[in-house]
Structures are given as structure tokens and as C-alpha cells.
C-alpha positions in Angstrom: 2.3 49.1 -20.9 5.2 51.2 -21.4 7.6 52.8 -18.2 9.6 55.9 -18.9 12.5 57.2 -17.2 14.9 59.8 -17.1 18.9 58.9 -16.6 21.2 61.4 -15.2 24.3 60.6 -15.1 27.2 61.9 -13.3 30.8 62.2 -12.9 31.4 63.0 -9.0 29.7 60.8 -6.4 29.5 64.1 -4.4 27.4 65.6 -7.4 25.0 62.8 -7.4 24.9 62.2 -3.7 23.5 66.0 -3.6 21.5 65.7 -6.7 19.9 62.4 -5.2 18.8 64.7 -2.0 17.2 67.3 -4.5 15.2 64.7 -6.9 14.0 63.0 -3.6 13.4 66.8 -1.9 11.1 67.6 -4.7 9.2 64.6 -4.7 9.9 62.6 -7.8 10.7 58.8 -7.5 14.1 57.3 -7.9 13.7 54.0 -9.6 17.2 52.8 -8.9 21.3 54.4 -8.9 24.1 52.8 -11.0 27.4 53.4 -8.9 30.8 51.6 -10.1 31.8 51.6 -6.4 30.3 52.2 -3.0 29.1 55.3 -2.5 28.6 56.3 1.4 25.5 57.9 2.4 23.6 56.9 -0.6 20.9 54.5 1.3 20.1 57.6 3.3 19.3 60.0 0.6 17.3 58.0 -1.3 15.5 57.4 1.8 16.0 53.2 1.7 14.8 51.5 5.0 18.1 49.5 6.8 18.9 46.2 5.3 17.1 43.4 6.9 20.3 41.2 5.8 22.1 41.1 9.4 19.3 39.8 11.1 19.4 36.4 8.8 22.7 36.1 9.0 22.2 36.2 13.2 19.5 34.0 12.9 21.3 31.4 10.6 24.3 31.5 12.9 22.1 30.9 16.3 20.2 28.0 14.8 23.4 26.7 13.7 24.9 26.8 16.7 22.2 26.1 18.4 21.9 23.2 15.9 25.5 22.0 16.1 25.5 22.1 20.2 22.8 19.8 20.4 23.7 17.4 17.5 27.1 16.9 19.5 25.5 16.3 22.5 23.2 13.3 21.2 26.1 12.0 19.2 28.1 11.8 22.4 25.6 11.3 25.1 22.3 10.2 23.7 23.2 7.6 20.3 26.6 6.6 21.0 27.9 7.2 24.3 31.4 5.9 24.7 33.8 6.7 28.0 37.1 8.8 26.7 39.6 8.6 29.3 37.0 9.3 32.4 35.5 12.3 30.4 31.8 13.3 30.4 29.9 11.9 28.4 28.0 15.3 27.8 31.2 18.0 27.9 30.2 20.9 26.8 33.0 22.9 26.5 34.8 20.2 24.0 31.4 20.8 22.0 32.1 24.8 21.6 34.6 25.0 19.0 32.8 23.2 16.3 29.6 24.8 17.3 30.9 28.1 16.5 32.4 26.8 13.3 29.0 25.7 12.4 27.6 28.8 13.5 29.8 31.0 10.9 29.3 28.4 8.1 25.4 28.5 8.3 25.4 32.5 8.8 27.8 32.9 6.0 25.8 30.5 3.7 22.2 31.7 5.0 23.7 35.4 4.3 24.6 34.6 0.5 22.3 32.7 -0.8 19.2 35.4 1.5 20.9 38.1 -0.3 20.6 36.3 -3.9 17.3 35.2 -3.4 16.1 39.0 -2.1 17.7 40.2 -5.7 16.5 37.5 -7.6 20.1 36.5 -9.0 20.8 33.3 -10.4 23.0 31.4 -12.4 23.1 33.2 -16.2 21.0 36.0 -15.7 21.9 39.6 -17.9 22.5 42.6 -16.2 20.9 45.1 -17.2 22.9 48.1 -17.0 21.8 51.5 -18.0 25.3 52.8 -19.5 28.3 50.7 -19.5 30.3 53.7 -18.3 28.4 52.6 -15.0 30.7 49.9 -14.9 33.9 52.0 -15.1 34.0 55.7 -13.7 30.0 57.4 -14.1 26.9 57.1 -11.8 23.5 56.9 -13.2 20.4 57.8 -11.3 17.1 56.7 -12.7 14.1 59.0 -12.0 10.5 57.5 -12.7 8.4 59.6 -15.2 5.0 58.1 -14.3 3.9 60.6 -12.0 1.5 63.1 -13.9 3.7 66.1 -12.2 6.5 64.9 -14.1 7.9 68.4 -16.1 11.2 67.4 -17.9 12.0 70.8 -18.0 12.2 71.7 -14.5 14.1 68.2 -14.1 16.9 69.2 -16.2 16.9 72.6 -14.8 17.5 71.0 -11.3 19.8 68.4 -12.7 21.9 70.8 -14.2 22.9 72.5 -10.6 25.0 69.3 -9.7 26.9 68.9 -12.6 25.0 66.4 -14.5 27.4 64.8 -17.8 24.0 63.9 -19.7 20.4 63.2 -19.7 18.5 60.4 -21.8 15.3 59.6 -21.3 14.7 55.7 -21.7 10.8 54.0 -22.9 10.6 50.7 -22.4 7.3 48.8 -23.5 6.6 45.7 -20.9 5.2 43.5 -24.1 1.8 41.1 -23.3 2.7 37.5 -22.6 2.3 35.2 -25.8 -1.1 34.1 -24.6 -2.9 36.6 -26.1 -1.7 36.0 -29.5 -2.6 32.7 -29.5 -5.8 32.8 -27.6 -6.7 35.2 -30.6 -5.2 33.1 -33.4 -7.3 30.4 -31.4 -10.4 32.6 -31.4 -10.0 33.3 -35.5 -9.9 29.5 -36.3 -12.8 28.7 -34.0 -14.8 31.0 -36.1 -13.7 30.2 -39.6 -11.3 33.6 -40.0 -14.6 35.5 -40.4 -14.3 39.2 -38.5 
């Protein structure tokens, strides 16, 4: 199977913020945007729902508190419970400062390692960056050229109002998994290498 797309890339964050707006306007698919820095505004115009990522990190930091306030409390009053100076057993307000420790320590954590797992990164993997400008001082939108209304044409002619630096188109060819050689090779020996 092979995926084609178009990359624009830019010089001004305004130029693509605008140009984003227009690629989305006339209905072709952004695949993705390659930004050396953050550029405000650009989840909204390529229409990407809010990030889900602040409601793991609040429920990572309520189970940890959560966790923590209770752990303390059958440390203290449950397993072990030892008399300090005429002080309850079950204090609660002694409890609260390492609760909330915990509590930022599991929604920190939970945060990172939610975030890595929702963009598969790991340990060693290649980036694979479009232009290694991206990295330095250009943006690069990549348009999807699936779509059967796809007319280069009339996407460089709309490009070209924002200021585009250049357009490449990119084919990449998803190759077959390396079963189906060898279930052929297989097939060929089974039956003597006679076609």
C-alpha cells in the first residue's frame, strides 16, 4: 500500500496558522504539523479535540492521595498503633502533608509516562522528521493525498497565498510483513518449484 502526502512548509507561524485554516476550510486532511516551537492556536485550526491528558493527571493525584491518606491511617491506627506524646492515634492533619506529596508524585508520574504511552515513545525510537529544518526555524504541514478530490494544482495555488517556502510531495510504500515471502517460498518447496 503506498500513502502520499504533500509538505508545505513555511517560514512564519502566522503564515501557516492561516494556511492551516484554509487546507482544513476546503476540506482536505492534515496528517500532522512540524513546528520547532509552540505555536498558539494551532490545536484549534486543525480542529484537534482538547487533550484528555489533565484529567489523568487529576485522577492519578486523587488516587494518590486518596491512596497515601489511608495507608497512613492504617500504619498509625490499624497495624501499628503506638501513643506519641497523648496524640491520636488517627491525626489526620499530621497525615496531610505527605498525602499531598504523594498526590503530586503519582500525578506527575501518571502524567509522563500517560503521555508517552498515548504517543507510543520509548526508549530508542527514530523520529521521523519530515525536514530537519523543522528542528531549527521552518514549519511543515502534511496534507493527506488519499482523497480522490485531491488536485495538486489547486493545493499549490492555495498554498502559495500564505507564503509557502516549498512544496514536496512525499510516497511512502507500507511494505507486506515478511510472512508472505516465506509462506510463498514455503508454498514453492511444497510443490517441487513447479509453477
Amino acid at each position: 500500500m503506498t500513502d502520499r502526502t504533500l509538505l508545505a512548509t513555511f517560514d512564519d507561524e502566522s503564515d501557516l496558522l492561516a494556511a492551516t485554516r484554509a487546507v482544513r476550510k476546503q476540506g482536505y486532511s492534515i496528517v500532522d504539523i512540524y513546528t520547532p516551537c509552540a505555536v498558539h492556536g494551532l490545536d484549534e485550526a486543525m480542529g484537534l479535540k482538547p487533550s484528555r491528558l489533565p484529567w489523568v493527571c487529576f485522577v492519578c493525584g486523587i488516587i494518590g492521595a486518596v491512596g497515601m491518606l489511608w495507608f497512613e491511617h492504617w500504619t498509625a491506627a490499624v497495624n501499628w498503633p503506638i501513643d506519641v506524646g497523648g496524640k491520636p492515634w488517627n491525626a489526620l492533619p499530621s497525615d496531610i502533608p505527605v498525602a499531598f506529596e504523594f498526590m503530586v508524585l503519582l500525578a506527575g508520574f501518571g502524567s509522563v509516562f500517560a503521555l508517552l504511552g498515548v504517543c507510543r515513545l520509548y526508549p530508542g525510537k527514530r523520529a521521523q522528521v519530515p525536514s530537519l529544518q523543522v528542528t531549527d526555524d521552518r514549519f511543515v504541514m502534511v496534507i493527506d493525498q488519499a482523497d480522490a478530490a485531491f488536485d495538486l494544482s489547486t493545493v499549490e495555488q492555495l498554498l502559495e497565498e500564505f507564503n509557502v517556502v516549498e512544496i514536496a510531495e512525499r510516497v511512502t510504500s507500507s511494505s507486506t510483513s515478511d510472512e508472505e515471502p516465506n509462506a510463498r517460498r514455503l508454498a514453492d518447496m511444497t510443490s517441487g518449484g513447479q509453477s
